[in-house]
C-alpha positions in Angstrom: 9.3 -19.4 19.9 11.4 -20.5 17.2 10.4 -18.2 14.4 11.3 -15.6 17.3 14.6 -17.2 17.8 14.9 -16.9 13.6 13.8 -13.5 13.5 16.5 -12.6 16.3 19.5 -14.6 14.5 18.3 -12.5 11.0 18.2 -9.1 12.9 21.4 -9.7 14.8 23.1 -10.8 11.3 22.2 -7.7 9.5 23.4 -5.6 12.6 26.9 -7.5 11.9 26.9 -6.5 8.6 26.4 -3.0 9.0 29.1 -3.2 12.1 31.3 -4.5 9.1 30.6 -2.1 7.0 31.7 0.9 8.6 35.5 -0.5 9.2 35.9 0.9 5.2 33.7 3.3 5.0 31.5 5.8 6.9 27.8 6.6 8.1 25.5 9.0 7.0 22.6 10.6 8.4 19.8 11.7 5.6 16.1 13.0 6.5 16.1 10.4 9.6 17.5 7.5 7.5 21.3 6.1 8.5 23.5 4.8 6.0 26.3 2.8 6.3 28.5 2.8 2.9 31.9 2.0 1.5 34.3 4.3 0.9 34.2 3.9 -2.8 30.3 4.2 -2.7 29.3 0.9 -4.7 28.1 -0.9 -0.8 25.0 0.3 1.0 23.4 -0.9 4.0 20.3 1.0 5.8 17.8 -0.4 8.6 14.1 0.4 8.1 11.8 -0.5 11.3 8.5 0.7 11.6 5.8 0.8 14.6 2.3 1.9 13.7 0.3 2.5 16.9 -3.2 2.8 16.2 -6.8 3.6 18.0 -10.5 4.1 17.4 -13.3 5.1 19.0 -16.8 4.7 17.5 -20.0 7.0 17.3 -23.7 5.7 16.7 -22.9 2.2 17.3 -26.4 1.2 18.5 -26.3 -2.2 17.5 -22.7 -2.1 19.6 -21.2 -4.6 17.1 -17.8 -2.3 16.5 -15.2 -2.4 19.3 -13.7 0.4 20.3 -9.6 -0.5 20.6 -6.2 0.5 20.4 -3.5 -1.8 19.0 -0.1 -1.9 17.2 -1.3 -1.9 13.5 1.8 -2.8 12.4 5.9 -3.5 13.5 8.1 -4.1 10.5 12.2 -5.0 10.6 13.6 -4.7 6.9 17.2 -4.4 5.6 17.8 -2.9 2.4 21.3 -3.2 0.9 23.1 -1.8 -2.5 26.3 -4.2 -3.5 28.4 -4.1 -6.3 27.3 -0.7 -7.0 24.1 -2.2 -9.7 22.6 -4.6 -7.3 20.3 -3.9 -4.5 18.2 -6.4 -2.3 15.5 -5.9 0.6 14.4 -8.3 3.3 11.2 -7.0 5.2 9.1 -8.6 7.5 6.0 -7.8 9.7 5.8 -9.1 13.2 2.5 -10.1 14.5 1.5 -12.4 17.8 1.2 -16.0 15.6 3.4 -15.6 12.7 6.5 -13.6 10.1 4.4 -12.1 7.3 6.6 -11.6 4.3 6.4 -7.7 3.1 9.1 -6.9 0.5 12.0 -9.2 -0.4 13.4 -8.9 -3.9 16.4 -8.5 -5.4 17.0 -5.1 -7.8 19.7 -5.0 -11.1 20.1 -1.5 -12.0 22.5 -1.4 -14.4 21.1 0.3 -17.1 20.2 3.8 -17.6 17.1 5.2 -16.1 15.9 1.6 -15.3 15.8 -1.5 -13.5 14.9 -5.2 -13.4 13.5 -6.5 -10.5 12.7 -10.2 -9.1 10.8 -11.4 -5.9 7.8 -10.4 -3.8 6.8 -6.9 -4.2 3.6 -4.6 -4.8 2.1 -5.2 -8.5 1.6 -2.1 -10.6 -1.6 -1.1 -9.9 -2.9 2.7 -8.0 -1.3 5.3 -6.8 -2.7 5.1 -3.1 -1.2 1.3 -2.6 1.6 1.8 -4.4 2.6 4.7 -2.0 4.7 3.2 1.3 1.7 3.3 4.2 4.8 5.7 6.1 3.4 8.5 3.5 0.0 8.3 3.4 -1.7 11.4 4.2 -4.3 9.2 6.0 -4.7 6.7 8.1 -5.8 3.6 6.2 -5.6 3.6 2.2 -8.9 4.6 0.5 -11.9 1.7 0.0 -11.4 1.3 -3.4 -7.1 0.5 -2.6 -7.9 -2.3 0.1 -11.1 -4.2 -1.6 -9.0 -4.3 -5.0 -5.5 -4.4 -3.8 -3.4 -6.6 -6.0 -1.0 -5.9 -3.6 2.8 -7.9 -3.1 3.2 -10.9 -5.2 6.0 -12.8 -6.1 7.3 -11.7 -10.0 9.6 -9.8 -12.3 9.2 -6.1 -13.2 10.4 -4.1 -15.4 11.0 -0.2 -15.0 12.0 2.7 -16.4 11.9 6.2 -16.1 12.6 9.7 -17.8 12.1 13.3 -17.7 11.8 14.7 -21.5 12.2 18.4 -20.8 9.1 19.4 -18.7 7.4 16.4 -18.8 8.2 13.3 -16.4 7.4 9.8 -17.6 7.7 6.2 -15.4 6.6 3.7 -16.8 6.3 -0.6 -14.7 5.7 -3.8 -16.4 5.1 -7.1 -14.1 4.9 -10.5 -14.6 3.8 -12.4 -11.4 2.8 -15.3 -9.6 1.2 -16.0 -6.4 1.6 -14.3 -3.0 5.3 -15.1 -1.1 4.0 -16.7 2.2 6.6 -18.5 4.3 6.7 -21.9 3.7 6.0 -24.7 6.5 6.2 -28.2 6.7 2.3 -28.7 5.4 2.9 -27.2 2.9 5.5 -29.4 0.8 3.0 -31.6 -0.9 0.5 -29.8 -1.8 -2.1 -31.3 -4.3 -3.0 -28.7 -6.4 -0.5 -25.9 -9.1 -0.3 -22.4 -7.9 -2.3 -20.8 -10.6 -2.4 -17.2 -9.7 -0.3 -15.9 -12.1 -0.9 -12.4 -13.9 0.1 -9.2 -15.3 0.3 -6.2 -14.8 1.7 -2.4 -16.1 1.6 0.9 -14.5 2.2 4.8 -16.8 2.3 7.6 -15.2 3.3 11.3 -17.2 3.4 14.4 -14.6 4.2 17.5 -16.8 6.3 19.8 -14.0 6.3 23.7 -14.2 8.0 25.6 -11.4 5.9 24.9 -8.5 2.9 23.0 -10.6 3.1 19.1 -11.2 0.5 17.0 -12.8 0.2 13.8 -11.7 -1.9 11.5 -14.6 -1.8 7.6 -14.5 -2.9 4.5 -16.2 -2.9 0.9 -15.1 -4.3 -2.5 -15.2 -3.6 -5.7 -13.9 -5.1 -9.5 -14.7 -4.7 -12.4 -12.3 -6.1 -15.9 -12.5 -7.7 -17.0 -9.4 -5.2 -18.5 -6.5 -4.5 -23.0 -6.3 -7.0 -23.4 -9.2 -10.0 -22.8 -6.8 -11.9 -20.5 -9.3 -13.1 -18.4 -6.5 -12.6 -14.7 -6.3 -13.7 -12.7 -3.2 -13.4 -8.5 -2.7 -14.1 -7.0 0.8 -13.0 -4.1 2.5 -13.4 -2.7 6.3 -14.3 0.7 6.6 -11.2 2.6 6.1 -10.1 1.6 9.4 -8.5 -1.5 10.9 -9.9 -1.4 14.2 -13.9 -3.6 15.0 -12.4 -5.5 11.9 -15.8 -5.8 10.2 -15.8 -5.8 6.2 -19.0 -3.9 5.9 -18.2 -4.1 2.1 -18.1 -7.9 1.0 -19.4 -9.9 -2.3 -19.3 -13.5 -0.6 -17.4 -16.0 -2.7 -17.5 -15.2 -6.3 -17.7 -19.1 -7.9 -16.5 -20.6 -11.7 -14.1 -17.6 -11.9 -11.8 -17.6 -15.3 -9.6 -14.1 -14.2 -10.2 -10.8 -13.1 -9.1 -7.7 -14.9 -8.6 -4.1 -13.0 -8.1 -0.7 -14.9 -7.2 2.1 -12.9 -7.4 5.6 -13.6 -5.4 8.2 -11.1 -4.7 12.4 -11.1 -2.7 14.8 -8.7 -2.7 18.4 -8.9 0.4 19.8 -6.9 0.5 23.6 -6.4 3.0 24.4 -3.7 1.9 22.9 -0.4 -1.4 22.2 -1.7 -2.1 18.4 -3.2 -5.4 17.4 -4.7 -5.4 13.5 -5.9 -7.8 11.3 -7.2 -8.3 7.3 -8.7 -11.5 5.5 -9.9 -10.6 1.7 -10.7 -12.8 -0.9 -12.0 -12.6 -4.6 -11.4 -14.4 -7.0 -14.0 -14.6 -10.9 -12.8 -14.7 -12.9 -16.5 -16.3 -16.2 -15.0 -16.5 -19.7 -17.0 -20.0 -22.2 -17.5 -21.7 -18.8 -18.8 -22.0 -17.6 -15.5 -22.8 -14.0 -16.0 -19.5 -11.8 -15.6 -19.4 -9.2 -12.7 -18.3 -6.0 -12.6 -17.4 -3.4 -9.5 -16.1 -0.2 -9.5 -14.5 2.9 -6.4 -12.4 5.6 -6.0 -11.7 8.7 -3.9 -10.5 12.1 -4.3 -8.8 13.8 -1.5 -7.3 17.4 -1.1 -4.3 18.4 1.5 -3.0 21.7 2.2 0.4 21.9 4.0 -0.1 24.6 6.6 3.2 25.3 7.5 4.6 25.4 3.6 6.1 22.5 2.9 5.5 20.3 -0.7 5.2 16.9 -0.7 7.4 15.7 -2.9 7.4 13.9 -6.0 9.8 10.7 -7.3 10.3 10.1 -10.8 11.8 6.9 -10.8 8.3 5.4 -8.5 6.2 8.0 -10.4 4.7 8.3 -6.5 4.4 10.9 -4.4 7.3 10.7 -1.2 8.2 12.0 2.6 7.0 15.3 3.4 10.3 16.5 5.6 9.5 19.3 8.0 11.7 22.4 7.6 11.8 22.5 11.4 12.2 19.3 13.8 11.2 21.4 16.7 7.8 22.7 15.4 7.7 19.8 12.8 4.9 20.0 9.7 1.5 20.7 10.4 -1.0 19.0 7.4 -5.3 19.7 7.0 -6.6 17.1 4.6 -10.0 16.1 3.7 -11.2 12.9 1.6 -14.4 11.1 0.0 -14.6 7.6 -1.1 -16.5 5.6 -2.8 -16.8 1.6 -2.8 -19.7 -0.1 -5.2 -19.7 -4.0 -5.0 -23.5 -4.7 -6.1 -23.8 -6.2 -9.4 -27.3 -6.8 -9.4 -27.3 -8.5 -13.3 -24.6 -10.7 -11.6 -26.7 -11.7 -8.4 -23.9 -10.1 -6.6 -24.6 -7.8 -3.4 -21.7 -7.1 -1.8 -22.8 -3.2 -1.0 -21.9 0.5 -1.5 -20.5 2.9 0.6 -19.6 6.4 0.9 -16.7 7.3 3.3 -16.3 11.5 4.3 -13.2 12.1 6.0 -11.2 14.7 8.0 -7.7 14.3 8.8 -5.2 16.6 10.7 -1.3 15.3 10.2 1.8 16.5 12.4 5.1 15.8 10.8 7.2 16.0 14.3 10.2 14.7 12.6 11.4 12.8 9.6 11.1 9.8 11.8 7.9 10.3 13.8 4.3 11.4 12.3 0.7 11.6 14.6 -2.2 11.4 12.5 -6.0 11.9 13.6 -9.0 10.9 11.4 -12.3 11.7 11.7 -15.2 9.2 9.3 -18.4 9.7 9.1 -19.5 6.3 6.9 -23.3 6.0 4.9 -23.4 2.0 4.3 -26.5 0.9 1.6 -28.8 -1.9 2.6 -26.5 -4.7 1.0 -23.0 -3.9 3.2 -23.9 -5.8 5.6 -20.9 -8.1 6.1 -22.3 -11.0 3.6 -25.3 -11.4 5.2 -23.6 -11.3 8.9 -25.6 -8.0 10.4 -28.4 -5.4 8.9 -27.4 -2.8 5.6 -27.8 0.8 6.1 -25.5 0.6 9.7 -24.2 4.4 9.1 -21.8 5.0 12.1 -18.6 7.8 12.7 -15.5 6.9 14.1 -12.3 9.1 15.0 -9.3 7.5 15.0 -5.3 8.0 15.7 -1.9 6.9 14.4 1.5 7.0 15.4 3.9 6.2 12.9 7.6 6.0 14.1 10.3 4.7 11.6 14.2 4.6 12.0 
């Protein structure tokens, strides 16, 4: 009740400042977002809420472990706001039943040319497919690879820059983090161990543009120490869906852990409304009392085609692909898409068997609107012997699942 009461006060304080707002200035309506902003342009203030409505339905269960469901897979408030014409900040939260998880909440100087400085919690620099906002995905879930290595939002500083040297488009992200942001309670104050997560990270992408070609290539790598100086590290995954909640795909508890290193690798080929992309990234645990290191490795390529014409477009200064916009809200964007995924988290010269995984998917998007998208999946999964939940239920459970998302955002 009270973090209810909190999360009220906070929404109806942002409403207040946007009311504010437009007394000196004006709204503006652009591809489904509104802005409120000042007259002389240096104050900005936009809303971004976002209901994900998900469902799954399961073939080939015969063990009937998976449960067939359909829940609200997420419901985020944020405010994002441009002051003083070079700062920018974002507060953004996700709502669940028991508790305010922290989402993005940084503050942005971008005062210099082509750049910015950034500090607070926000996604490290590491693959294309988690770096891009979960409103543009051309799937439901992220690929396997994305979700078992995500480095995902930490708190840190990060700096970026970006620059298009005739044809070719460069951005380049360097990050300097610590630990996740979680929101602090009373239990926590006097903790008896250092947060020791820290790590690094750095993202380049080059994406040579001609007429209506773009090539998308990318490098990155990120190392982190493990989390409160446990020396544990841990990679799991569900299969490329949220709902039975089972992480098929799961090493156990990795012990006397020094760091782990990620390299990624990622490629898009855009030709009109056609979009091939691809990533392979490797994760390397570097263990301490000559423990023998481990290593894991996934990736997925994917193609789209855009039925009704439309190109998904391309941001240089995220080096990420954006919002496909419909050219007609009354017919909307129609979007065929097929993907295969591959997760490997057997080391067998490490004693590891967390288990492989090959995912084949089929997905059919409609873009109604810029601020409502239906998505339908369709997985066919091929588990090996050793993704078997860490030992919880028997390897080689091969199972399909269709499954649907509503994304609305305003």
């Amino acid at each position: 009740m009270k973090k209810t009461l909190i999360l009220l006060i906070m929404i109806v304080m942002g409403a207040t400042l946007l009311v504010a707002e437009t007394s000196d200035g004006y709204t503006e309506w652009d591809d489904g977002i509104l802005y409120w902003k000042s007259d002389d342009g240096k104050f900005a203030t936009r809303m971004d809420a976002r209901i994900y409505f998900n469902g799954a339905y399961f073939f080939n269960d015969t063990e009937h472990i998976l449960s067939n469901q359909t829940n609200i897979r997420k419901a985020r408030f944020a405010l994002k706001v441009k002051f003083w014409d070079v700062w920018h900040a974002e507060w953004d939260i996700n709502v669940s039943k028991e508790y305010l998880e922290v989402e993005d909440m940084f503050i942005r100087f971008s005062g210099f040319q082509n750049s910015h400085i950034k500090f607070g919690n926000f996604k490290m620099a590491l693959g294309l497919n988690e770096l891009t906002s979960s409103r543009f995905l051309t799937f439901c879930e992220r690929a396997y690879a994305m979700s078992a290595f995500e480095t995902d939002r930490r708190l840190g500083l990060e700096y970026s820059y970006w620059k298009k040297f005739g044809v070719l488009n460069a951005n380049f992200r360097g990050d300097l983090f610590g630990q996740g942001c979680e929101i602090e309670f009373e239990s926590d104050y006097e903790k008896e161990v250092d947060e020791t997560g820290n790590g690094v990270a750095a993202r380049l992408v080059l994406a040579p543009e001609f007429d209506d070609i773009l090539i998308h290539t990318g490098f990155a790598s990120a190392m982190r120490k493990p989390d409160d100086e446990s020396k544990e590290a841990e990679f799991k995954t569900e299969p490329e869906t949220k709902i039975g909640d089972i992480e098929f795909l799961d090493t156990g508890t990795i012990k006397d852990v020094d760091y782990t290193l990620k390299f990624g690798l990622e490629g898009a080929f855009r030709y009109k409304n056609i979009c091939l992309q691809a990533e392979y990234i490797t994760a390397k645990v570097a263990r301490i009392h000559n423990q023998k290191e481990a290593n894991f490795g996934g990736g997925y390529a994917f193609i789209s085609w855009i039925i009704t014409g439309e190109q998904r477009p391309w941001e240089l200064d995220s080096g990420e692909f954006g919002q496909v916009i419909p050219k007609s809200n009354k017919t909307g964007a129609w979007e065929l898409a097929a993907r295969y995924s591959y997760l490997n988290l057997t080391d067998e010269d490490a004693k590891i068997y967390g288990g492989k995984a090959n995912n084949y998917t089929f997905g059919l998007n409609w873009y109604a609107n810029p601020n409502l998208k239906f998505q339908l999946n369709y997985t066919m999964v091929d588990n090996s012997k050793n993704a078997d939940s860490d030992g919880d239920y028997d390897g080689n459970y091969d199972f399909n699942y269709i499954q649907g998302m509503v994304v609305v955002n305003f």
